[in-house]
C-alpha angles and dihedrals in degrees: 000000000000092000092046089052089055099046090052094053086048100054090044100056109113099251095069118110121245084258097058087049093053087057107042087055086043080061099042095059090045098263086138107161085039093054086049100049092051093048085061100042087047087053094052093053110043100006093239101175084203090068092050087058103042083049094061101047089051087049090063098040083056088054093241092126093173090062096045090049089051104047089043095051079048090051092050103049088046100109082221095063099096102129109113101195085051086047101053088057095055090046094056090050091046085062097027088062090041095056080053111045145049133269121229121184111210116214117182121184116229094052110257113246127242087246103035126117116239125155124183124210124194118196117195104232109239095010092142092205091059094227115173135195114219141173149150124274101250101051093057084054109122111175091335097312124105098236115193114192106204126183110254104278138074118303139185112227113202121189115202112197128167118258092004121107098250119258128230125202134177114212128167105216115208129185113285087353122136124213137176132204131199119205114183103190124195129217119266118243112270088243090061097049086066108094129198090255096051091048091049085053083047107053087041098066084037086055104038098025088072101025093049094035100030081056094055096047099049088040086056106043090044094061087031087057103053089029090063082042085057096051096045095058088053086051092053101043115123083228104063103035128120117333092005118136096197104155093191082067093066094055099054096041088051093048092052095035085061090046096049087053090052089057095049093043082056092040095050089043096050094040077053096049096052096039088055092035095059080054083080099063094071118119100210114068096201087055091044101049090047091053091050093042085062095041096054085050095045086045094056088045098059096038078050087058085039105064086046100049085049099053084044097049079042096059098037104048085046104059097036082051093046101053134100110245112054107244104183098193106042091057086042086060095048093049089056089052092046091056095043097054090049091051091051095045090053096044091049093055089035093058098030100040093056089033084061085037099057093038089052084049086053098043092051093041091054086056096048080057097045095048102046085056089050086058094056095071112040108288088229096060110103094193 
């Protein structure tokens, strides 16, 4: 009587939401798994700790002590939960619900990671209305060990693990009594771990890699190509060969050299774009960050030797085309240099640009993740 006295001033301070409110009268007219039911539920939408609380004592009342014990141990590692009154309560239905269950030891192989995922969910056999009792590995954690408290009856104890097939184990709990169980999971098939999202991913750098980059590469091979031609024909004119000072050769050699530029820089950055792009079709994200990861470093290496190669070409085909006296070979080598720089320079933004653009897709993609697991339990749970 004394815990449900303080439950219900509680419930009735003026801070509590209107949810907390409905459950606290559901309660008090001996709607108990409603109530309990609605405190969750007004925790998991507005994160109201009072509806956590007044979850777990309706849960006992109900008789489902593995719920109580649950939603209490969840009251009390909230960081908002410093009531002590409140606490207090929590703290009498957290013992009150472990004088009454079972004890069950959980034991995985391979040994779960301080980061990994895992959520257990025990289902009571023959409970008609199918209610489970579910929660996240850490939180179940007691002095290193994962401890599940289950009513008195036979249960079914279901480990969830990504990328583990899930396993499935039957246990009778029995008052005071302390079981272990021993789930050893396999791996999933490589083919199952790939999930609609991830061949979507998939299919989308198999689809723009080669269009974007194939593009870029045919486009500028295609001007690099009749722009040498060009150049070649200036190069070749009666009129500009050794020891001519036409000055009409300098204007048309400048004016391809620059185009064809133009069509290596397009041809280097589309060749980038599809070799960092198939990067994207790796199953395995570890391999595939790393690849990208390399790619985005090599690509600001070679747009770093093409930007010297380039000042360099630049310098040196001015000033060979520039001069006097018409020296062939020498404006034939800066424009080489010239071409070669713009291709680098191409190829180095081509590969790194997609290679940071694929590793920021995966890290927002990795979030997304995170957070729609975060949501799963509650958000405002700090387990």
């Amino acid at each position: 009587m004394i815990v449900w006295a303080l439950a219900l001033s509680i419930t009735a301070a003026g801070s509590a939401p209107d949810c907390v409110h409905a459950a606290s009268e559901a309660l008090a007219h001996g709607q108990v798994e409603g109530a309990a039911r609605r405190g969750e539920a007004c925790f998991r939408a507005g994160g109201h700790p009072q509806g956590l609380l007044l979850a777990s004592q309706a849960w006992l009342q109900a008789g489902r002590l593995a719920h109580a014990r649950l939603a209490a141990r969840r009251y009390l590692a909230l960081r908002t939960a410093t009531d002590r009154a409140a606490r207090a309560v929590a703290e009498l239905v957290e013992a009150s619900a472990d004088r009454e269950t079972g004890t069950v030891h959980l034991a995985v192989d391979p040994t779960v990671g301080p980061d990994e995922a895992l959520t257990v969910t025990a289902t009571r056999a023959g409970d008609g209305e199918a209610l489970q009792l579910r929660a996240r590995w850490d939180e179940l954690r007691e002095g290193g060990t994962a401890t599940l408290a289950l009513d008195p009856g036979p249960w079914v104890v279901t480990i969830a693990r990504p990328g583990y097939l899930d396993a499935r184990l039957e246990v009778t709990s029995a008052k005071g009594q302390v079981t272990t169980l021993a789930a050893d999971m396999t791996r999933m098939p490589r083919a199952a771990l790939v999930t609609p999202e991830e061949r979507r991913r998939r299919r989308s750098w198999a689809i723009a890699a080669p269009l974007i980059g194939g593009a870029g590469i045919v486009s500028g091979a295609a001007v690099a190509a009749v722009s040498l031609g060009n150049t070649d024909a200036v190069l070749k004119d009666m009129s500009c060969g050794p020891d001519a000072s036409v000055a009409g050769c300098r204007r048309p050699m400048a004016i391809w050299t620059e185009r064809a530029a133009g069509g290596t820089a397009a041809l280097g950055f589309g060749a980038g774009v599809l070799l960092a792009g198939l990067g994207g079709l790796a199953g395995d994200e570890v391999v595939r960050r790393r690849m990208w990861t390399a790619e985005a470093i090599a690509g600001g290496a070679l747009a770093g030797a093409g930007v010297a190669t380039l000042a360099y070409g630049t310098t040196f085909f001015v000033t060979a085309n520039a001069h006097e006296r018409w020296d062939a070979g020498s404006v034939e080598f800066g424009e080489v240099l010239y071409t070669t720089g713009f291709g680098l320079v191409g190829a180095g933004i081509g590969l790194a640009a997609t290679a940071a653009g694929g590793l920021v897709a995966d890290a927002l993609q990795h979030r997304r993740g995170r957070r729609a697991a975060w949501q799963f339990v509650g958000g405002a749970l700090r387990f």
